[in-house]
C-alpha positions in Angstrom: 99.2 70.4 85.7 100.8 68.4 83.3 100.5 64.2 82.5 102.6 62.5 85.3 104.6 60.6 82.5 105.5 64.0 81.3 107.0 65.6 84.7 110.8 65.4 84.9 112.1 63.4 87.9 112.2 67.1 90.1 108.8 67.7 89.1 107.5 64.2 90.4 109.3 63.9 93.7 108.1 67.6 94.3 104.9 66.7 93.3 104.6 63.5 95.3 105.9 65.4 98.1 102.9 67.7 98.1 100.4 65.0 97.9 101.9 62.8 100.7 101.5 66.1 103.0 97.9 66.1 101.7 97.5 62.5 102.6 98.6 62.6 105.9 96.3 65.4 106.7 93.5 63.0 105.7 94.6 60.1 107.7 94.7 62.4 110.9 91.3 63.1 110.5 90.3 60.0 111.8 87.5 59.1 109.5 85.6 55.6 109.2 84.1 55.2 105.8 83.0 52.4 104.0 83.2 51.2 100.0 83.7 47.9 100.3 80.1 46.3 99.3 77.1 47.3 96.8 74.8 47.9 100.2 71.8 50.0 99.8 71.8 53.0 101.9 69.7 53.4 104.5 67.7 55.8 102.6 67.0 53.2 99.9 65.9 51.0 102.7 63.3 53.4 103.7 61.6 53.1 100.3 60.5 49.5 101.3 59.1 50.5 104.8 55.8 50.3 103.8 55.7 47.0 102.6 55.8 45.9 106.4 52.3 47.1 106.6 50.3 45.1 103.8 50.4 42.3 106.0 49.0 42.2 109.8 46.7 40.3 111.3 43.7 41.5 109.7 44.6 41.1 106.0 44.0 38.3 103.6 46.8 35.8 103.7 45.5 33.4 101.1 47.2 33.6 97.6 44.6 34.2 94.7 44.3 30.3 94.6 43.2 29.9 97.8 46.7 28.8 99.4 46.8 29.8 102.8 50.4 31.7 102.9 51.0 30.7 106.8 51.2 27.0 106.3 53.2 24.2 104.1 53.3 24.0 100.7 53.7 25.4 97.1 57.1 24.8 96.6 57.8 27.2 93.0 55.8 29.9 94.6 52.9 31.1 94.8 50.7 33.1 91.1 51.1 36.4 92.4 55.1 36.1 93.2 55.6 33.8 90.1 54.4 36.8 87.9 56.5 39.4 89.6 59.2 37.6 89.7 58.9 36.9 85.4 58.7 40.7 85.3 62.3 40.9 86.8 64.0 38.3 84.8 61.7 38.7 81.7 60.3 35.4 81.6 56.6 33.7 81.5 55.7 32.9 85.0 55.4 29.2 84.3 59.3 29.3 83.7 59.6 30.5 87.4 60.6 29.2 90.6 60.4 31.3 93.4 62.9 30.7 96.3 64.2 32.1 99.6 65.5 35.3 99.6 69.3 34.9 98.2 70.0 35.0 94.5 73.3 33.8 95.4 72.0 30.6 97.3 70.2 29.5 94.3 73.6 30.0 91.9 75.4 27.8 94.4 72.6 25.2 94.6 72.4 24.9 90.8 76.0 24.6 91.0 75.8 21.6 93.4 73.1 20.3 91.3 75.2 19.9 88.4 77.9 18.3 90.3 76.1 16.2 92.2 73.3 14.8 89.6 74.4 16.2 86.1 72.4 18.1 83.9 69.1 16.6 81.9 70.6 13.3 82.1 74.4 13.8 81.8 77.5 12.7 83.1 77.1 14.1 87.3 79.9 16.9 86.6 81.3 15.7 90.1 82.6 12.5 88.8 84.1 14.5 85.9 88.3 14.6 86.0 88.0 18.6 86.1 85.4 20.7 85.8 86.2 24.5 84.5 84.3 27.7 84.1 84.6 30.7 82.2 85.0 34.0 84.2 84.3 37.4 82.4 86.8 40.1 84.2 86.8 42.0 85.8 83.8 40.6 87.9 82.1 39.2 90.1 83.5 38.3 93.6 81.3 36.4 94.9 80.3 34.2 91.6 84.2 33.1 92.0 84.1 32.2 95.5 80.8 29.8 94.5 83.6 27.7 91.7 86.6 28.2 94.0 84.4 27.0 96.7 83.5 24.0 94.9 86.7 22.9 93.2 85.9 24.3 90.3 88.4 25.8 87.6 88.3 29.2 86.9 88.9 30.4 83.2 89.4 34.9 83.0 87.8 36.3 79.6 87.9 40.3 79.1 84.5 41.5 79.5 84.4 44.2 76.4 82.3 47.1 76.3 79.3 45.0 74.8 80.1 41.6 76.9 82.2 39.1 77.1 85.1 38.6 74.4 82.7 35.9 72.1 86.0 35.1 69.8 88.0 33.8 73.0 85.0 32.5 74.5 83.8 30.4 71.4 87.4 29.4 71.1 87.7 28.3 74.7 83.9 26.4 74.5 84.7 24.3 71.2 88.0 22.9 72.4 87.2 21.8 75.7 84.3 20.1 76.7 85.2 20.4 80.6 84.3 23.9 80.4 80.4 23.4 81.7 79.7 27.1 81.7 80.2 31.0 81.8 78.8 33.5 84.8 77.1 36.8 83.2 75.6 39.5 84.6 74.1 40.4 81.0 73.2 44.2 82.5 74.6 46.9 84.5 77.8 44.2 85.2 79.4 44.2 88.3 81.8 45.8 88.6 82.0 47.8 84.6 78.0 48.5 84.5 78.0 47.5 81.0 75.4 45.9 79.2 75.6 43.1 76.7 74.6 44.0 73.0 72.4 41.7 70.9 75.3 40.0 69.1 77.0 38.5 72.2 73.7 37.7 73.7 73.0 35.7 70.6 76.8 34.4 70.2 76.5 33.1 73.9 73.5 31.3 73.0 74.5 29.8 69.6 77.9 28.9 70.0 79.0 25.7 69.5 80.0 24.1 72.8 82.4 20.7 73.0 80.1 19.9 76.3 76.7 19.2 75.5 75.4 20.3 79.2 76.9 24.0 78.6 75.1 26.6 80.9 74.8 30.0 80.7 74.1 31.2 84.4 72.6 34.6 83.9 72.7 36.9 87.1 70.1 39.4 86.2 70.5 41.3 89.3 70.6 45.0 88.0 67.6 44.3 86.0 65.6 47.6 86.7 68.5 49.5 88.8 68.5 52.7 86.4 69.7 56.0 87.6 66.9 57.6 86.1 63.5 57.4 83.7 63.7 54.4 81.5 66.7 52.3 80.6 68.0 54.0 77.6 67.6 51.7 74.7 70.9 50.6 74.3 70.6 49.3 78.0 67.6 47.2 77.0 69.2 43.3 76.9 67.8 40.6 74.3 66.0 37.8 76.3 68.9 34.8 76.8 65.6 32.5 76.9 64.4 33.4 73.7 68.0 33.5 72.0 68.6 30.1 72.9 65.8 28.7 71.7 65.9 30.4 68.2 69.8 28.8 68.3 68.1 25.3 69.1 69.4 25.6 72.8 66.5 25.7 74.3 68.6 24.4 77.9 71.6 26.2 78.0 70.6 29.3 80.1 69.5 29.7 83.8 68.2 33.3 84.6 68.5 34.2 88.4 67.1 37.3 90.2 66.1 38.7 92.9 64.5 41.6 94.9 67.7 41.9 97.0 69.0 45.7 96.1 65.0 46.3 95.5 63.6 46.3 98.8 65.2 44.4 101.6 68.3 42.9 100.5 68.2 40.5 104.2 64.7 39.9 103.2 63.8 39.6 99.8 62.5 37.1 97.4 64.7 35.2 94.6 64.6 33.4 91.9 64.9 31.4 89.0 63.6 30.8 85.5 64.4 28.6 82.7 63.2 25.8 80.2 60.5 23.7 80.7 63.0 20.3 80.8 65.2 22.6 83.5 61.9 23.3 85.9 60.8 20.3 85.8 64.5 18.4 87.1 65.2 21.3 89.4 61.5 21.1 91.0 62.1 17.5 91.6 65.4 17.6 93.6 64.0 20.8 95.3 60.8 18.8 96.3 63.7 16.6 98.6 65.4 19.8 99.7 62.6 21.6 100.9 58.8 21.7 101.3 58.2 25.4 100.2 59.6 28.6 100.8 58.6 32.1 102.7 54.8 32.4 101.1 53.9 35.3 103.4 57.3 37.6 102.2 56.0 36.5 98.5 53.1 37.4 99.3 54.1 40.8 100.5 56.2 41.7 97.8 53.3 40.8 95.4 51.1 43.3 97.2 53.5 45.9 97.6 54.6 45.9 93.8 51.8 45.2 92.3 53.3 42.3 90.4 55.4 44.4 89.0 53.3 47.3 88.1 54.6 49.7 90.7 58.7 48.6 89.8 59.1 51.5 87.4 57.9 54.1 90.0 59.7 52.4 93.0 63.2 52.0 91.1 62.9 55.5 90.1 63.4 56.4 93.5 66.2 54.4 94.0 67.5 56.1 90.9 66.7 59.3 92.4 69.1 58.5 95.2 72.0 56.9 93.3 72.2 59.1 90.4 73.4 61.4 92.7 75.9 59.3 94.2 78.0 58.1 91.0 77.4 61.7 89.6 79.7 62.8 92.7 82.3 60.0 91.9 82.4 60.9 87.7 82.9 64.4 89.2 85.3 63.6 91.9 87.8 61.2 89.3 87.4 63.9 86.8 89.1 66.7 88.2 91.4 65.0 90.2 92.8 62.4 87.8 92.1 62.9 84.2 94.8 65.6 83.8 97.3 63.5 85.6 96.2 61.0 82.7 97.0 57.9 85.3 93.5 56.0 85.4 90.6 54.8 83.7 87.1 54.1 84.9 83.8 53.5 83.5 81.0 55.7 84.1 77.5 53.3 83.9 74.6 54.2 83.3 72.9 52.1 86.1 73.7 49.1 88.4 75.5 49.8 91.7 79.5 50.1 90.4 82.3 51.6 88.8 85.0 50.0 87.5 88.4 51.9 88.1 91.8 50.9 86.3 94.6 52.4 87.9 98.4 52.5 86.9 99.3 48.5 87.1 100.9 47.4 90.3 99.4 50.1 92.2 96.0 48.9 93.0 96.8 46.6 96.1 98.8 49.5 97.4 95.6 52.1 96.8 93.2 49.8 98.7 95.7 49.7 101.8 96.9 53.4 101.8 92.7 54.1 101.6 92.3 51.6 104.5 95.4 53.8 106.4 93.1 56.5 105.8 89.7 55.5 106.7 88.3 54.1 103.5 87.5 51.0 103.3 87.6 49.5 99.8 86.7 46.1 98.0 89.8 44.2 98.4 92.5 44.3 95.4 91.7 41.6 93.5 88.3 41.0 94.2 87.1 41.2 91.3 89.4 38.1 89.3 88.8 34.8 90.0 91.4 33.3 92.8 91.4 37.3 94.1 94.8 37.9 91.3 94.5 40.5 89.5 97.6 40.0 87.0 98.0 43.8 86.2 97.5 44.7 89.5 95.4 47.4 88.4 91.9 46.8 89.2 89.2 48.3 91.5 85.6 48.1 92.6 84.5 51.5 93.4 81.2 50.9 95.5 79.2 54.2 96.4 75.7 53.2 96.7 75.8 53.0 100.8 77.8 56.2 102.4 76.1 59.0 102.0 76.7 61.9 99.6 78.9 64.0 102.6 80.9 60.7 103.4 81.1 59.4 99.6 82.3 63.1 98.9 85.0 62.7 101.4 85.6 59.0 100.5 86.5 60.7 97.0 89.3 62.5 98.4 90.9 60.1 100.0 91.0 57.9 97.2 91.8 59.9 94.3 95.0 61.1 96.5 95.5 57.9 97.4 95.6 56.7 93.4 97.8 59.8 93.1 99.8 58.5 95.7 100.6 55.3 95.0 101.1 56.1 91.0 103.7 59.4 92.2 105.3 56.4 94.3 106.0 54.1 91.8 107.4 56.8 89.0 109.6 58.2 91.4 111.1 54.8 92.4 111.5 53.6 88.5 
């Protein structure tokens, strides 16, 4: 078949004629399918089962320093958490706080944090005339619901191949000291899967910054989500903690984490690490907001991965079970798009999604002709700040929950849905 921008007019009407035949077909079949959210499957879930069983009523509940787990208290966690969770977001355990079981809920308090008392000392951003925040797209939805939620204004970079665009960002930074920060998730980004290199890890933590209270917040959540083996060694990211210190920014970074797509995404355990001068303000307002978190679920997860000893041969299970998955979608956009040279999409080597660039002005129609079908996609849009996508072009491709019979028909639908749309908008121009 030849490149759709190398079909004469007869050839593309006849062409989109045979597709929208095939796409009704597919909407008559009545199916419910759903793409829209990086869920683990059920069979990931099942990985976890047995760490409902360290605890009952005849185990230890006391933490290694005595704390009884069942009562008050200990509000940064207890040793054994502490350390697992400084394996996750490669830190030293007495840069950890360990919180509930949302990664996102600690983001958002930071957030309020800042507005509401500053940062070491400065200026409460909330008494600021604007406050503004640099957003790598595409990507994350949920990161630009926490600005948009709180008044914040949202500033789009390109996310590269090996991170953010540094030269825009360092332009943006040194200009304008309302800009109080940048979101990253450093690997395996939602939605590209890229990782950052060295350089822009180092960039981000050197670069000069008009606003003394600049932070990085560094959403490590794909830490350890490989699709097989090892992380290959480009995949490996240089510690934000240890390039900002080395810059003489020893405050700029906040690492968040969790066990979320790990083992029980509803009950997990989060959080945080950072600099000595950051624990020790966050601790204090979080002494006010609360008197300690779940002790027996950190306790559990302790147990179960052995402080992180047993991570590399738990994740490699997940692996096991998603490699699969975004195998099937490489395979499916292959051979039913490249020839028809209309799309682009990135094809990670870990994480939980794939990026997908269709013709622009199409994507907003693919999402709903999907939906017609039985497909349920990540909303157009989702994945720039303010849900607008300028190009129009841009969707999160979520596989990790159907499985591989339903993401094999979810395929289908949505490659002849992208064929759809694009035949649409040729034949109309």
């Amino acid at each position: 078949m030849p490149r759709y921008a190398e079909m004469s007019k007869a050839e593309l009407e006849a062409e989109l004629a045979e597709v929208r035949a095939r796409y009704g077909e597919m909407a008559a079949r009545g199916l419910k399918l759903n793409m829209a959210r990086g869920k683990p499957s059920a069979a990931q879930l099942e990985l976890s089962l047995p760490m409902l069983d360290v605890l009952d009523s005849e185990a230890d509940l006391a933490a290694e320093d005595g704390t009884d787990c069942r009562n008050y208290g200990v509000l940064d966690g207890i040793p054994e958490a502490k350390r697992l969770m400084a394996a996750l977001l490669d830190d030293e355990p007495e840069n950890v706080i360990v919180l509930g079981n949302a990664s996102l809920t600690a983001m958002y308090d930071a957030m309020v944090r800042y507005l509401v008392f500053g940062a070491l000392g400065s200026t409460p951003w909330g008494r600021l005339p604007e406050v503004k925040w640099l957003c790598p797209v595409p990507g994350y939805d949920r990161h630009f619901s926490i600005c948009e939620d709180l008044g914040i204004e949202m500033i789009p970079v390109p996310l590269c191949e090996d991170g953010p665009d540094m030269e825009e960002v360092e332009r943006l930074v040194v200009a304008d000291d309302a800009i109080k920060g940048i979101w990253c998730v450093p690997k395996y980004s939602n939605p590209s899967g890229i990782t950052y290199s060295d350089e822009t890890v180092r960039r981000l933590a050197a670069m000069e910054c008009a606003a003394d209270d600049f932070r990085i917040f560094w959403d490590n959540a794909y830490a350890v989500h490989h699709f097989s083996g090892d992380p290959a060694e480009q995949d490996i990211v240089l510690d934000i903690a240890e390039a900002c210190r080395e810059a003489g920014n020893p405050d700029r970074y906040l690492k968040f984490g969790s066990t979320s797509k790990i083992t029980f995404p509803g009950a997990g355990v989060a959080a945080l690490a950072a600099s000595p001068a950051n624990i020790a303000e966050i601790k204090r307002h979080l002494g006010v907001q609360a008197i300690g978190h779940d002790k027996l679920n950190q306790l559990r997860h302790a147990r179960f991965l052995e402080e992180g000893a047993r991570l590399p041969e738990h994740m490699a299970a997940h692996g096991a079970l998603m490699g699969p998955k975004f195998e099937l979608v490489e395979k499916k956009l292959a051979e039913e798009l490249a020839e028809a040279g209309i799309a682009t999409w990135t094809n990670p080597r870990g994480g939980y999604f794939v990026s997908f660039e269709g013709p622009a002005g199409t994507a907003r129609r693919i999402v709903e002709l999907a939906k017609n079908a039985g497909v349920t996609m990540t909303g157009a849009g989702a994945t720039w700040p303010y849900g607008d996508d300028p190009a129009d072009s841009n969707i999160r491709i979520a596989p990790s929950l159907p499985p591989l019979e339903e993401l094999d028909a979810a395929m289908d639908v949505f490659t002849c849905c992208v064929k759809l749309a694009a035949l649409e908008q040729l034949v109309e121009e």
